[in-house]
N, C-alpha and C positions, 0 to 999 in steps of 0.2 A: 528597330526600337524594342520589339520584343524579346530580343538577347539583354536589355540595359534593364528592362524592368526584372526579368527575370535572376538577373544579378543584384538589382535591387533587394529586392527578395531574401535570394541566399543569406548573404549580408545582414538582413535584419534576422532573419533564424537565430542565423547562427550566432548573434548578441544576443538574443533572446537564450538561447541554450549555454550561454556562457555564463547570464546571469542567475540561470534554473539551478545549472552546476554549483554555484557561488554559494547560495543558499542550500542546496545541498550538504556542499560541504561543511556548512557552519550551523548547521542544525542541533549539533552539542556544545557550539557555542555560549558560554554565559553572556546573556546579555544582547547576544546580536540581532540585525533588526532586517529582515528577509527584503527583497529589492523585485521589481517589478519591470519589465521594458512595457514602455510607452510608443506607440506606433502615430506617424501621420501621414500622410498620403504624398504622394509626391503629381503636383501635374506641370504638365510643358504651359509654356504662355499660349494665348489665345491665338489663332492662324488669322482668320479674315478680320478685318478692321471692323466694330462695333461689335463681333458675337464675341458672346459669353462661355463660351465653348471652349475648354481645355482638353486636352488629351493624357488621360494618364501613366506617367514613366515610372509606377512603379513605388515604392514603400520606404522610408527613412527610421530609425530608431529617434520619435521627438526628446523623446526625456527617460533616464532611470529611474525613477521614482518608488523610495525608501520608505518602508510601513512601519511604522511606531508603535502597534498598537501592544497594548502590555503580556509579555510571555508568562507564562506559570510560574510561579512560587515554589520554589522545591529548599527543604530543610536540610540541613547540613550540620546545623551544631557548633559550627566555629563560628565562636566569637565573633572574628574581625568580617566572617562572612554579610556581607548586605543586601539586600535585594528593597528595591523600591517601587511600592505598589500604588500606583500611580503618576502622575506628571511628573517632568522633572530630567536633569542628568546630574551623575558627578560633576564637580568641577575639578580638575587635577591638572598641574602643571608639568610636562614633560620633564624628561632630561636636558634638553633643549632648552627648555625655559620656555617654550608658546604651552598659553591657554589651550585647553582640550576636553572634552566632556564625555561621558563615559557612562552605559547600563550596568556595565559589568565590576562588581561589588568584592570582587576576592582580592580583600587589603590584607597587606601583612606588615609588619615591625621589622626594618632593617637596621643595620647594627648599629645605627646613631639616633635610635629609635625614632623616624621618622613614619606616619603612616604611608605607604607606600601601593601599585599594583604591581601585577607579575611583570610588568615591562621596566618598574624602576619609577616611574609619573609620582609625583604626589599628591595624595589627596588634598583637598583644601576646606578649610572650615574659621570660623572664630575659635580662639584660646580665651577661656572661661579665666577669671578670679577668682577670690575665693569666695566672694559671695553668688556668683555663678551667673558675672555680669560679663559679657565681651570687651575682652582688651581693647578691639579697634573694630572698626565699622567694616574692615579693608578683610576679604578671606586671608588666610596666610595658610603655610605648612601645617601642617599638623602635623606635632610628635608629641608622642609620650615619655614621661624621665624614667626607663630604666637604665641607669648607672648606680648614681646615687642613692639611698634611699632615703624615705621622706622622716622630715624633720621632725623630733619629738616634738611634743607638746604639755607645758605644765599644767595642771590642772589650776582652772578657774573656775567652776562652778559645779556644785555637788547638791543634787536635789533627792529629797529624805521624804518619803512618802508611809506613814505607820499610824496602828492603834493604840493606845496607852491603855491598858484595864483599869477602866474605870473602879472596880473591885480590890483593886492591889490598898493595901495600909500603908497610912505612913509609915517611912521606913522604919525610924525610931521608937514608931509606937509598938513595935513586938520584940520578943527577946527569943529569941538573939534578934538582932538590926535586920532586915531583908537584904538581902548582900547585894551590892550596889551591879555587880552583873548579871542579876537576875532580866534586868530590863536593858538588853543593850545590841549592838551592829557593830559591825567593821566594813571597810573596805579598802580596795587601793586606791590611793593615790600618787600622781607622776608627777616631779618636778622639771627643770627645763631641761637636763639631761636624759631624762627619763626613764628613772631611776625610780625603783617602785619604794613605796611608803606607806607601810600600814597605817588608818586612820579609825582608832577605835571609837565610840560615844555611846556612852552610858546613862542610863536616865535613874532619878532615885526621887519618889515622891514626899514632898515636905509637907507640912501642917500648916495652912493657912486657915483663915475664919472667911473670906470671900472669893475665894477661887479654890480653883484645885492646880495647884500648883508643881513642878514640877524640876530640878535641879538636872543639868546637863554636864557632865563631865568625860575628860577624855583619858582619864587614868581610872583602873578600877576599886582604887584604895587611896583613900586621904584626896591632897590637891585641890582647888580653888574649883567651882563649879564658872564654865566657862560664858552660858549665861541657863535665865531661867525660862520655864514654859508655864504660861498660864490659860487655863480652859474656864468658860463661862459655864452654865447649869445644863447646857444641852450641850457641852461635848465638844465645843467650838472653838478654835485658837483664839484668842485673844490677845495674846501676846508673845515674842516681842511680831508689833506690827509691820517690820519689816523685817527682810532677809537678812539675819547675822554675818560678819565674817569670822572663818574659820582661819586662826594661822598654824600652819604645820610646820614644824622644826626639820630642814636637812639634812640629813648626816653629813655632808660634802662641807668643804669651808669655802668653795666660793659659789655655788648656787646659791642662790638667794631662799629664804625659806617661802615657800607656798603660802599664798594668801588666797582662800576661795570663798564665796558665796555661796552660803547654806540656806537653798530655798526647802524652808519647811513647812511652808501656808498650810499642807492640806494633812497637815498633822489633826487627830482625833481622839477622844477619849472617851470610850465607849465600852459597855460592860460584856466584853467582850475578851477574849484570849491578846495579850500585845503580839500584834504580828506586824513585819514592815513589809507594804506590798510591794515598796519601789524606791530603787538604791542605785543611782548614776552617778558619771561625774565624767567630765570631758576631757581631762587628759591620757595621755597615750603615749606608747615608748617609739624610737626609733621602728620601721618597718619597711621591708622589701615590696614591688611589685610582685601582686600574684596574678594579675588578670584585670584584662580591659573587656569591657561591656557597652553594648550601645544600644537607645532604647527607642522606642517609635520617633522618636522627635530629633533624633539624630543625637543625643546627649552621648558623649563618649567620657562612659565613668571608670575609673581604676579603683582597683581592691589592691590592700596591702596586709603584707604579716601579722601587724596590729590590728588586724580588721578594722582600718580605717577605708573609709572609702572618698575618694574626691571625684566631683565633677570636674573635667580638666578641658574640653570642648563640644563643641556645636559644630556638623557635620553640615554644610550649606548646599542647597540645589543650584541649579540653572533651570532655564528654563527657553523657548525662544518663540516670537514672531508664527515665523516659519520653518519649522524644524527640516521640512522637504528640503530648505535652501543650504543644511549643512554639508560638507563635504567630509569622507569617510576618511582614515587614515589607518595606520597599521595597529593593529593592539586595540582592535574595539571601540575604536573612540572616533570622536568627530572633532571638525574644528569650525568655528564661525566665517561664516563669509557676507560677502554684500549682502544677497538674499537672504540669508538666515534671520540677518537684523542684528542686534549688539545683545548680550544674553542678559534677563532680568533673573535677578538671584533674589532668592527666599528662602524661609528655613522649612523642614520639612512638618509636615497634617498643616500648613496654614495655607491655607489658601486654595489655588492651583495644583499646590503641588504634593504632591504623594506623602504617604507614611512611610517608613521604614523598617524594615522586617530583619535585624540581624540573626545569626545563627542560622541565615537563608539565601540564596541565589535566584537571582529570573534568568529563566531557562530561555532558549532562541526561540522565537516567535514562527520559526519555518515550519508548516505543516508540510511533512514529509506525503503525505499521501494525496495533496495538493499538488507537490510540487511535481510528482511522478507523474502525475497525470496530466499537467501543462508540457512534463518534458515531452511525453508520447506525441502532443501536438503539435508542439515546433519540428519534433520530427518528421511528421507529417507534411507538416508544410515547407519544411525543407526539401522533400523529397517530391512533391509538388513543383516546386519553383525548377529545380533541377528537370523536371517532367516538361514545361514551360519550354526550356533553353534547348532538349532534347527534338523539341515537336519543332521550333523554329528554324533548328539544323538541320532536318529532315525537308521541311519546303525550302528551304536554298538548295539545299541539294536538288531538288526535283526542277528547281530555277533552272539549275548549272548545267542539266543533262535533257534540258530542252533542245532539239535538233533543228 
């Protein structure tokens, strides 16, 4: 019996040492998650009828059991790089097409701009609209549109933030006239080809008896005043009480001309130098991808030529049960089984589950100097167990050469 136990033994060592090896090797691993052999005893059935009395044959590997616990945060600087500090896996779909989940964060843009890992898997997440609501409830692919580039946009609304000097004369009332560009701004504006359009506006103050009034024009000589501004005795808009529209003329003959909204509520007239503190407007020309970004919350946003920027998705976790109960597969990743339970998905800081750190990676969780030193003991007890089967061949022999 001593020869089976002692076999027993070897056997579990040496899984033991396969598994020290394992983690070993994956110590520069992004991502990976170090393993552990799990031992239980092994005993014969009981000999005389009612005792409780076993005999023991010796040692089994009961379980491998996989440590989750979170690896170091190390910075990188790429973008597409992620590291999740906290609960959680990717969720990515093979090449294969099976469900799989994943520590390890080095995504990159393959040539159908698809988010993607080193193996080819897809990442998975919601596609954002443009209010930066999820298309479907359901994960899907994640890709980003570099082909094309993103659609111009005409301008619709142009907000006018400025001081009128209160101190300025009516125009008319000095000679020469105060020259009507004395008090005035431009800027761009895009129509739906996007196509830039100068948009000047000029102010000239008029003589009124109960306000202080104020003529807007978008030429700097002659022309129709497009409408007027009227300020109360402290400086206050008063009028018009709501946002004007602006129409711009296209050069083009079949663009339609620009029609935008001039919010100009927090106009002021104060005795003060005219200065405008703040001069927008939302349109923008055709622009290329320059760069995707992803932010704690899993928000994967694209920057473009125009310095436009869009939210384009949401990056979704996993989560599971019993994560012990997943099974490992090639390329860093897991897959669900019975035991693991069916995976509960969330977005990432809510809840359970972790934030996300791009431009960063989680390192493998193997303590190197840990595992050195469990190797030394498997060793050990491998060489033990073999000492065992050594000593038990020595009394057979002594059996054998009995006279």
């Amino acid at each position: 019996m001593t020869f089976q136990t002692g076999l027993a033994g070897l056997n579990a060592s040496t899984k033991r040492l396969d598994i020290i090896g394992n983690n070993i090797a994956n110590a520069n691993t992004v991502g990976a998650k170090s393993s552990r052999a799990e031992f239980a005893a092994l005993v014969s059935s009981a000999g005389a009828a009612g005792s409780n009395e076993g005999e023991g044959i010796g040692v089994a590997v009961s379980t491998v059991s996989q440590q989750f616990t979170q690896g170091s945060i190390n910075i990188t600087g790429n973008s597409l790089d992620v590291a999740i500090n906290g609960g959680g896996f990717f969720q990515i779909t093979t090449p294969e097409g099976k469900s799989a989940y994943t520590r390890d964060g080095q995504f990159k843009l393959d040539r159908q701009g698809f988010v993607v890992t080193n193996q080819g898997a897809n990442l998975m997440g919601y596609q954002l609209d443009a209010t930066g609501t999820p298309t479907s409830i359901t994960p899907q692919k994640l890709t980003v549109p570099t082909g094309a580039p993103i659609a111009a946009s005409a301008t619709a609304n142009i907000t006018l933030e400025m001081n009128l000097d209160a101190r300025a004369p009516v125009a008319a009332s000095v000679t020469p006239p105060t020259p009507r560009t004395t008090y005035g701004t431009s800027l761009v504006a895009y129509d739906s080809q996007g196509i830039q359009i100068p948009v000047n506006l000029y102010f000239e103050r008029v003589a009124s008896t109960t306000t202080d009034n104020w003529n807007v024009y978008d030429v700097a000589t002659g022309g129709t005043s497009l409408f007027q501004l009227q300020f109360d005795s402290s400086g206050a808009l008063v009028s018009p009480a709501t946002s004007p529209t602006l129409t711009i003329a296209t050069p083009g003959t079949i663009t339609p001309d620009i029609s935008a909204t001039l919010d100009i509520g927090n106009a002021t007239q104060y005795s003060s130098s005219f200065a405008v503190t703040k001069l927008t407007q939302d349109g923008y020309t055709a622009g290329d991808l320059t760069g995707v970004s992803i932010d704690q919350k899993g928000i994967l946003t694209t920057t473009y030529t125009n310095g436009q920027t869009k939210r384009l998705a949401q990056i979704t976790l996993a989560d599971f049960r019993n994560p012990q109960g997943l099974t490992p597969i090639s390329g860093g990743a897991w897959v669900e089984t019975y035991k693991s339970g069916q995976p509960i998905q969330g977005k990432p800081s809510e809840g359970k589950f972790g934030e996300l750190r791009s431009g960063a990676l989680e390192d493998s969780n193997v303590d190197l100097t840990a595992e050195l030193v469990a190797m030394m003991t498997a060793q050990r007890s491998y060489q033990a167990n073999v000492q065992t089967i050594k000593t038990q061949d020595q009394a057979v022999q002594s059996l054998v050469n009995l006279r």
